[in-house]
N, CA, C and O atoms as a printed pandas DataFrame, in Angstrom:
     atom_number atom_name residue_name chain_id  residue_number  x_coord  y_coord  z_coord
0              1         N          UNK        A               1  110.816   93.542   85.294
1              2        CA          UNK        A               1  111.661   94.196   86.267
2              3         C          UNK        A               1  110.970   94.134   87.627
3              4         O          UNK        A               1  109.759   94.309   87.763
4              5         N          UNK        A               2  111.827   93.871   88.634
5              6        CA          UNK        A               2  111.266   93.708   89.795
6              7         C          UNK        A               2  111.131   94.776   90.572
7              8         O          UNK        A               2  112.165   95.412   90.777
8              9         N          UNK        A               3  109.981   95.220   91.148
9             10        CA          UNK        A               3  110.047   96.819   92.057
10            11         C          UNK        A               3  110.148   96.565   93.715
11            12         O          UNK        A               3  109.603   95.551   94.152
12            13         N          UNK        A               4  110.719   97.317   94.487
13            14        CA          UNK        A               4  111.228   97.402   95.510
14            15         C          UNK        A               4  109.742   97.639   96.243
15            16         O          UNK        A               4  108.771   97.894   95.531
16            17         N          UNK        A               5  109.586   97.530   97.928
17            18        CA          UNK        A               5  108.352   97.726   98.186
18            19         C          UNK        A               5  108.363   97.996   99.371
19            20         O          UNK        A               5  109.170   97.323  100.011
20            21         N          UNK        A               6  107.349   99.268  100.366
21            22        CA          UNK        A               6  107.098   99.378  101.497
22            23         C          UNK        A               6  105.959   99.385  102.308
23            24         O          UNK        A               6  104.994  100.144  102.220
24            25         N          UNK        A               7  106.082   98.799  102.822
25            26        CA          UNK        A               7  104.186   99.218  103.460
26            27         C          UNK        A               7  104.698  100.943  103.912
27            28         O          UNK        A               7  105.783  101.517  103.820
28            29         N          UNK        A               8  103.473  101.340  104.374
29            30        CA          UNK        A               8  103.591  102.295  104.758
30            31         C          UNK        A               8  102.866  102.272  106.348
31            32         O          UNK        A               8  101.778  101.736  106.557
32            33         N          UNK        A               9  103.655  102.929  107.371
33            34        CA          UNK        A               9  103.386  103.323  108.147
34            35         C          UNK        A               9  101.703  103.368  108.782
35            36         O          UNK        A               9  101.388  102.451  109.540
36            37         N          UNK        A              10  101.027  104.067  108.567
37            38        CA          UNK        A              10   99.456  104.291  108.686
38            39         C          UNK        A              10   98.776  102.470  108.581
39            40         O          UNK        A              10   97.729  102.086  109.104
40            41         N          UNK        A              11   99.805  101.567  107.704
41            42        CA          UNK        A              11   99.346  100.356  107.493
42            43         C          UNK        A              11   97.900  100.540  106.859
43            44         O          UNK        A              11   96.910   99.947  107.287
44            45         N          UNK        A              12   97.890  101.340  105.897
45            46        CA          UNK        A              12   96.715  101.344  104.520
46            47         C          UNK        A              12   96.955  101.022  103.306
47            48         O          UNK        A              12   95.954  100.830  102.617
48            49         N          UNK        A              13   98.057  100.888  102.766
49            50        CA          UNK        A              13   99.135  101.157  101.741
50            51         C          UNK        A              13  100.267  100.880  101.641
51            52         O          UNK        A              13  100.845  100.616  102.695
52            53         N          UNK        A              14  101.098  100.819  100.286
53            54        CA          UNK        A              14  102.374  100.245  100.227
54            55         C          UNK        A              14  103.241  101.086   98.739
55            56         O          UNK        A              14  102.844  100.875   97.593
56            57         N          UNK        A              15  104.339  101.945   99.021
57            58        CA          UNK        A              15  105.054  101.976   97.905
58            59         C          UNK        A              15  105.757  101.269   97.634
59            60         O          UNK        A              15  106.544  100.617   98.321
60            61         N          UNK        A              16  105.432  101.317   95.789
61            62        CA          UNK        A              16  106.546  100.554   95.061
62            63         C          UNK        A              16  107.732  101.279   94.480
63            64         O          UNK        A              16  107.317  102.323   93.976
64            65         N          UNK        A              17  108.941  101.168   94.351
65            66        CA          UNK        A              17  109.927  102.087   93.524
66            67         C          UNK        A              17  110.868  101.237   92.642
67            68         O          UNK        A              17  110.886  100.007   92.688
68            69         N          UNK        A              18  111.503  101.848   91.985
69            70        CA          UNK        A              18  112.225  101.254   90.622
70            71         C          UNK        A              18  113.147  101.774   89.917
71            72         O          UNK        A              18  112.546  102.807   89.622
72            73         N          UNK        A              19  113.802  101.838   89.585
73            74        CA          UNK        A              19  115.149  102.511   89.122
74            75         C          UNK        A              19  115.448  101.993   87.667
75            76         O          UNK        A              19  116.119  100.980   87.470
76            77         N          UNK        A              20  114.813  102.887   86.493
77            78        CA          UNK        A              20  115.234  102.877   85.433
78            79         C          UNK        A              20  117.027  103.380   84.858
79            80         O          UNK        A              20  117.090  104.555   84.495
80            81         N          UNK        A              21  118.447  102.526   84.774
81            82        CA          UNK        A              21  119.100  103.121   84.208
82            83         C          UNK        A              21  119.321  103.942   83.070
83            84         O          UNK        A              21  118.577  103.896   82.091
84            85         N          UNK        A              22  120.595  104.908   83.176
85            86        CA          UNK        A              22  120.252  105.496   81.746
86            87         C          UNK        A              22  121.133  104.683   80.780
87            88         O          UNK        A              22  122.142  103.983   80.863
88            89         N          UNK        A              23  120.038  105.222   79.549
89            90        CA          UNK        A              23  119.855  103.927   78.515
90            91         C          UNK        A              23  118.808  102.438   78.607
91            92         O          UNK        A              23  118.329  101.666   77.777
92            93         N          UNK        A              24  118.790  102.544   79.874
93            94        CA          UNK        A              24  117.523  101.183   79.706
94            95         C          UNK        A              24  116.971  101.096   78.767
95            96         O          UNK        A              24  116.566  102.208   78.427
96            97         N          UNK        A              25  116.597  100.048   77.838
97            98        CA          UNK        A              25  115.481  100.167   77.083
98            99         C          UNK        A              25  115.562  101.131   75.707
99           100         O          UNK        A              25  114.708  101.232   74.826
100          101         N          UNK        A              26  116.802  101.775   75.800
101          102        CA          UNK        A              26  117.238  103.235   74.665
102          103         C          UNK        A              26  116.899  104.296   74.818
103          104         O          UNK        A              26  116.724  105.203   74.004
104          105         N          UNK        A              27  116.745  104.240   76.208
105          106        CA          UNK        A              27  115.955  105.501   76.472
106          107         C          UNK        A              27  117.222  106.395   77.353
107          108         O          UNK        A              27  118.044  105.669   77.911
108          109         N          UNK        A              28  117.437  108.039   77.517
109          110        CA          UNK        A              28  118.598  108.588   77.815
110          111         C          UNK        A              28  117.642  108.600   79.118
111          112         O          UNK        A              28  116.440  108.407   79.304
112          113         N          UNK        A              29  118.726  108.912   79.911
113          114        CA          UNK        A              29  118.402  109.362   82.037
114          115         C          UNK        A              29  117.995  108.369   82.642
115          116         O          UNK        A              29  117.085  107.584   82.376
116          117         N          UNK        A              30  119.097  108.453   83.939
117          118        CA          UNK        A              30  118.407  107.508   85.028
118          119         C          UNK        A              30  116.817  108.233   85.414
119          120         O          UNK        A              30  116.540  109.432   85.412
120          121         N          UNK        A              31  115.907  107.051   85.739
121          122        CA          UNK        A              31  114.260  107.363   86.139
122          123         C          UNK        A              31  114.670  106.857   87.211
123          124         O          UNK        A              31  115.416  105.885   87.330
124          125         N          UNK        A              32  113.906  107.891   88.533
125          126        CA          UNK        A              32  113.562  107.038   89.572
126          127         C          UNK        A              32  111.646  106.471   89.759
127          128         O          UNK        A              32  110.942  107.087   90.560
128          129         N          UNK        A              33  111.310  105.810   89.293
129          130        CA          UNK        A              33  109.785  105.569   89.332
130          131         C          UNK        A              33  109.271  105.611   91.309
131          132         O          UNK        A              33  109.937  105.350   92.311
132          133         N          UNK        A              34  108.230  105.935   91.184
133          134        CA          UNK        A              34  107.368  106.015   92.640
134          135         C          UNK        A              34  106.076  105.874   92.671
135          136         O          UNK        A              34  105.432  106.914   92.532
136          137         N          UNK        A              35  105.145  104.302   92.897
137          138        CA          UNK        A              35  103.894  104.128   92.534
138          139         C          UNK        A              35  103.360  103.712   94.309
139          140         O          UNK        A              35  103.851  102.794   94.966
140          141         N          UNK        A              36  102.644  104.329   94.622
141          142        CA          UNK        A              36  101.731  104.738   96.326
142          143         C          UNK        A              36  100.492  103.615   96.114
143          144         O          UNK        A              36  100.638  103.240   94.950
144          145         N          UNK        A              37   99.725  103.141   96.501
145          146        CA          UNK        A              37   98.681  102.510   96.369
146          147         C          UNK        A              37   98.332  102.952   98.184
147          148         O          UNK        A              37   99.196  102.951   99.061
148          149         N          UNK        A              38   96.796  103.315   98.397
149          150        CA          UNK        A              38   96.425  103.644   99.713
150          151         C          UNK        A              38   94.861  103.204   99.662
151          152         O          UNK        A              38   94.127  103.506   98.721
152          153         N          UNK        A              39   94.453  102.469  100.769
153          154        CA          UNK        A              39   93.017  101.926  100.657
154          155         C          UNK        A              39   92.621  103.219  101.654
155          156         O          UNK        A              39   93.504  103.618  102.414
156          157         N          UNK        A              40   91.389  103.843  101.667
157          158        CA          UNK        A              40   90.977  104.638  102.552
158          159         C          UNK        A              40   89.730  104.445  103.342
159          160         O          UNK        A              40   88.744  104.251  102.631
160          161         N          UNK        A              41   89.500  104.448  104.697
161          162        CA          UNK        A              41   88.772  104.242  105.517
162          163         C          UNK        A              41   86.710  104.340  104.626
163          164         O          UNK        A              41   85.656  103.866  105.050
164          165         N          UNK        A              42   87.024  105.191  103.309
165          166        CA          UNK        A              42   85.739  104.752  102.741
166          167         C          UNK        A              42   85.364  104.198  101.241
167          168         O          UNK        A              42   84.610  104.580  100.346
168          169         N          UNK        A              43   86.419  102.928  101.452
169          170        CA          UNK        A              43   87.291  102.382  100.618
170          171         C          UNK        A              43   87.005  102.473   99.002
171          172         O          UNK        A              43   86.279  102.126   98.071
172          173         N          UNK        A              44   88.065  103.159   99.384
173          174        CA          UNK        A              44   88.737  104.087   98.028
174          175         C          UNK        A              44   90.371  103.527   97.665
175          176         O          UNK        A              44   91.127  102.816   98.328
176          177         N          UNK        A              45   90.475  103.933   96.831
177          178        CA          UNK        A              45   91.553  103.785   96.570
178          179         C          UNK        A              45   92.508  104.600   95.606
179          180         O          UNK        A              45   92.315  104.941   94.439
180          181         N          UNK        A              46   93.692  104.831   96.510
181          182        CA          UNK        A              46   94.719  105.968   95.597
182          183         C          UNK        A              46   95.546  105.922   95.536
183          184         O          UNK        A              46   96.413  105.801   96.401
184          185         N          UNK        A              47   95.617  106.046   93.899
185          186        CA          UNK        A              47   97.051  105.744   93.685
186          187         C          UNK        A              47   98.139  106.926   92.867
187          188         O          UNK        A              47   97.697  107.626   91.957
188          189         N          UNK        A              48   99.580  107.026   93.327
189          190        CA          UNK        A              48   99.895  108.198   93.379
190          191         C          UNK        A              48  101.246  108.168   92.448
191          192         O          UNK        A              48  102.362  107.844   92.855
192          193         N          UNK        A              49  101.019  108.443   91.542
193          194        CA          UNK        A              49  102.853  107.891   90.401
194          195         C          UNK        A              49  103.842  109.592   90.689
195          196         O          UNK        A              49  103.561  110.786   90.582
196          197         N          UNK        A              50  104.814  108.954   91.009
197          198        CA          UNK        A              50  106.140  109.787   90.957
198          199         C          UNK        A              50  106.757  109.604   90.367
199          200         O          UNK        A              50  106.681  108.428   90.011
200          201         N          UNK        A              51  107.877  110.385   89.695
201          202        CA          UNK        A              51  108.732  109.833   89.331
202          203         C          UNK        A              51  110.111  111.523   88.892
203          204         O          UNK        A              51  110.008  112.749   88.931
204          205         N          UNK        A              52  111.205  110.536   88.532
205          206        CA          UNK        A              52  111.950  111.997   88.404
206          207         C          UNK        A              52  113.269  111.460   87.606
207          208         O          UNK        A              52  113.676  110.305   87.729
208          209         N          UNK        A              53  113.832  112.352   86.848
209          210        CA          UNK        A              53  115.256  112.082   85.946
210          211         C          UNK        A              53  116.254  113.139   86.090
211          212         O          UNK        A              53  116.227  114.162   86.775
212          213         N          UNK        A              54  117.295  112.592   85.159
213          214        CA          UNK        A              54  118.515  113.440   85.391
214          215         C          UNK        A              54  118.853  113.921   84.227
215          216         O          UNK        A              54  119.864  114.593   84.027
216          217         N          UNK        A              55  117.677  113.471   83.040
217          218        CA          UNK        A              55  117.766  114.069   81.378
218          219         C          UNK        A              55  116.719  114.219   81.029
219          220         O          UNK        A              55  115.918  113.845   81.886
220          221         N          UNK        A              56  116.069  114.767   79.765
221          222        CA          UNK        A              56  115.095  115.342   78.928
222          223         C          UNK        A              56  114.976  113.534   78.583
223          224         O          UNK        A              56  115.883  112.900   78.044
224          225         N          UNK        A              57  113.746  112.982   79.005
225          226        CA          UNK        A              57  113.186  111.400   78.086
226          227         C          UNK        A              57  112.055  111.288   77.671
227          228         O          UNK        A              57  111.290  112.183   77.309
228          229         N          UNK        A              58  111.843  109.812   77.716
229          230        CA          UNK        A              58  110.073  109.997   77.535
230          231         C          UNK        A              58  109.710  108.980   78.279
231          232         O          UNK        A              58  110.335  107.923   78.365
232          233         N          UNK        A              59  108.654  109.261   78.865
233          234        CA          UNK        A              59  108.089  108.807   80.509
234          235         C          UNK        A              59  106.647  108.822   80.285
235          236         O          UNK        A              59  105.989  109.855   80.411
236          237         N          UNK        A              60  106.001  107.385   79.864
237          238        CA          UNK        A              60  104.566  107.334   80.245
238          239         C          UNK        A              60  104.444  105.989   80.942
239          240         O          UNK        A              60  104.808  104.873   80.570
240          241         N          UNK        A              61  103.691  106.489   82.315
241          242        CA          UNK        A              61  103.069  105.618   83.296
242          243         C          UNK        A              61  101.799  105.056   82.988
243          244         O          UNK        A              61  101.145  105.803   82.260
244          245         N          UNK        A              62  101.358  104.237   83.224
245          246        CA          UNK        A              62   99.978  104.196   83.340
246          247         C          UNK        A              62   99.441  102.418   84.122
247          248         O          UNK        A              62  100.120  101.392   84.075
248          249         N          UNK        A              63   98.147  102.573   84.729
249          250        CA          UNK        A              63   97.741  101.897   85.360
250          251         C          UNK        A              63   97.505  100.561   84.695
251          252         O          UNK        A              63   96.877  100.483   83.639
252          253         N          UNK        A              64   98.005   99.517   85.312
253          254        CA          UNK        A              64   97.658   98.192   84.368
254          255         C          UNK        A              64   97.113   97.359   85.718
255          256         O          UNK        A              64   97.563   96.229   85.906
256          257         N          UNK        A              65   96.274   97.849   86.527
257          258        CA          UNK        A              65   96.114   97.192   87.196
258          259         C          UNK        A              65   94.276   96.133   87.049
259          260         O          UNK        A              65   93.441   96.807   86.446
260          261         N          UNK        A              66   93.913   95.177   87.368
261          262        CA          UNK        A              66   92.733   94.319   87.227
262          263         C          UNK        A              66   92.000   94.281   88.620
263          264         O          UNK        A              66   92.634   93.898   89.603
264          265         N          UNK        A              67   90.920   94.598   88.715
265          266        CA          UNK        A              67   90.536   94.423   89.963
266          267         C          UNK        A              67   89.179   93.500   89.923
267          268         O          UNK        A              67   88.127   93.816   89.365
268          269         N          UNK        A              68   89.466   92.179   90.704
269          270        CA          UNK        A              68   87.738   91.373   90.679
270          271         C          UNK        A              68   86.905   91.958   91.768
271          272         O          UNK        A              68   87.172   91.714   92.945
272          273         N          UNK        A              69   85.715   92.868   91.357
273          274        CA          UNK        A              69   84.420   93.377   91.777
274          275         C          UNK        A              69   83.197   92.591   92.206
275          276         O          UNK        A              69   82.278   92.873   92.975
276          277         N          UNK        A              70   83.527   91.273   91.306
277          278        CA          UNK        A              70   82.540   90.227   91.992
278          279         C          UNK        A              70   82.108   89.778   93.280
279          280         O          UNK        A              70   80.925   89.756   93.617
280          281         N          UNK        A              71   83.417   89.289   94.263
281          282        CA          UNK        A              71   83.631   88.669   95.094
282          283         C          UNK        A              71   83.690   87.268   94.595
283          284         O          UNK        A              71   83.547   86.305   95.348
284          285         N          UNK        A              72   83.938   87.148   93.110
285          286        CA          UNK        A              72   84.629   85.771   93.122
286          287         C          UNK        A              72   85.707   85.109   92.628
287          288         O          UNK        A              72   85.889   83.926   92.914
């Protein structure tokens, strides 16, 4: 699924968002997903999951992200 995307303002960061229908997947309630990514001046990094429905579901996020530490 493809997620929608913004930089943000401050130009440190960028949200992603996503729109689970209801039933997607068999699952009941529209999801609206909300994932923040922000580099910080002592570079850090944060990342911030939102998200919200319109029924009782089941909702686990989690980070799948890879980061190369090497520099290569």
């Amino acid at each position: 699924k493809l997620w929608n995307y913004e930089l943000l303002d401050e130009g440190n960061g960028v949200c992603f968002t996503c729109i689970s229908h209801d039933g997607e997947g068999g699952y009941p309630g529209q999801v609206h997903l909300e994932v923040t990514y922000i580099l910080t001046n002592e570079n850090e990094i944060i990342i911030d999951y939102r998200a919200s429905t319109n029924k009782s579901t089941i909702l686990n996020i989690a980070n799948n992200a890879y980061f190369n530490l090497n520099g290569e």
